[in-house]
N, C-alpha and C positions, 0 to 999 in steps of 0.2 A: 427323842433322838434327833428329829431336824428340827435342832435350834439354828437361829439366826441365820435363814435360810438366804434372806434378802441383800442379810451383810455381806454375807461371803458370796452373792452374784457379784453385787458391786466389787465389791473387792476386786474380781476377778475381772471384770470387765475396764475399770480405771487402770491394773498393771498386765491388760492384754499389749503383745507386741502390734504398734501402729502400722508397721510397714509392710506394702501391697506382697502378696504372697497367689499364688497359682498352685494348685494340687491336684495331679493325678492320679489316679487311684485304681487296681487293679490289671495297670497293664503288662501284656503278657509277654515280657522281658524279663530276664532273671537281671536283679537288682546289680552284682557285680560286673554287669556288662555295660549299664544304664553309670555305675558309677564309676568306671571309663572316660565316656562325654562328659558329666557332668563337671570331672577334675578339671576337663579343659577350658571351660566358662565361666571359674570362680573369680571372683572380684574384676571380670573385666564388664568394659563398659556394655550397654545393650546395643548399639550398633556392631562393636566389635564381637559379642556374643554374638551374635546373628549370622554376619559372617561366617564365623566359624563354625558354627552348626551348620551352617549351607552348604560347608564344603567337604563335613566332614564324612566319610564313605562309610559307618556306620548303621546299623539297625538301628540303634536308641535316638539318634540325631534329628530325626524328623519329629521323632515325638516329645523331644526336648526342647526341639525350639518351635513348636504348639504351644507348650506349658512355658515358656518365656513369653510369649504373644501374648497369652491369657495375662501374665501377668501383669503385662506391661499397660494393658488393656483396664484390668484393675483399677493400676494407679493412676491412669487419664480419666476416666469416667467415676471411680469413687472418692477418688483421692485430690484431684486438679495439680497432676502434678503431671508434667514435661519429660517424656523422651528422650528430649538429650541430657538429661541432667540424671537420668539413672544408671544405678549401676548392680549389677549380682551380688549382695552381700551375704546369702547364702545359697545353696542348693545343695539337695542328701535324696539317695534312694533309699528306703526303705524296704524291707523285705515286705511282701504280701502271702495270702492265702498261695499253699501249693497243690497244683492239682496231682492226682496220684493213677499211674494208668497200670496198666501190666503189657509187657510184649512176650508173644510164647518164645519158648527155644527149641534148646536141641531135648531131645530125652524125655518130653512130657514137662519140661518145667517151667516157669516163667520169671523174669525178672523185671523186677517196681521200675517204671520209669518216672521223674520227677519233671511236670513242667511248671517253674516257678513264676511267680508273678513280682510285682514290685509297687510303690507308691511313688514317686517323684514328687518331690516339691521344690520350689523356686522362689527366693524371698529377695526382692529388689529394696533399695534405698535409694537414700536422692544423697549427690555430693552437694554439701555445706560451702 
């Protein structure tokens, strides 16, 4: 059954995506709020992302512009690549694990509350 286990690591690892990425993962934001912020960060640069997330009066904001840090962070110390020369070439929330609570009500009954969770991620490129 595992043939050519070795090929298809390499494989996988020569057409892995080269460009510095940042992921967070089970933060306790529902994913449609997080993707909110994230719309307004797309393709711009990381000084001007930064900005914006500093000023933006959201929940998701502060923890999105963590996970731009992280990445940015990445691509200086693993990558040798420059700050000014990056930019957001991707960023997506993901849905995460949901937790499930119950609140009582009226009459003996009770109704599921949802508090959802999300993954963030942030995939920087260098302009050419």
């Amino acid at each position: 059954m595992a043939t050519r286990i070795r090929e298809k690591a390499n494989a996988r690892k020569t057409g892995a995506d080269k460009r510095p990425r940042a992921i967070a993962r089970y933060v306790r934001i529902s994913s449609r709020k997080v993707k909110i912020v994230l719309d307004l960060i797309r393709g711009k640069s990381v000084t001007e992302a930064r900005a914006i997330l500093s000023f933006t009066p959201k929940a998701a904001a502060p923890v999105a512009l963590k996970v731009l840090e992280s990445a940015v962070a990445n691509a200086e110390n693993n990558l040798d690549l420059t700050q000014d020369t990056l930019f957001v070439a991707e960023c997506y929330a993901n849905q995460g694990p949901t937790l499930k609570r119950f609140r009582p009500r009226a009459h003996g009954r009770a109704n599921r509350i949802l508090k959802r969770s999300s993954h963030i991620t942030v995939v920087l490129d260098s302009v050419k």
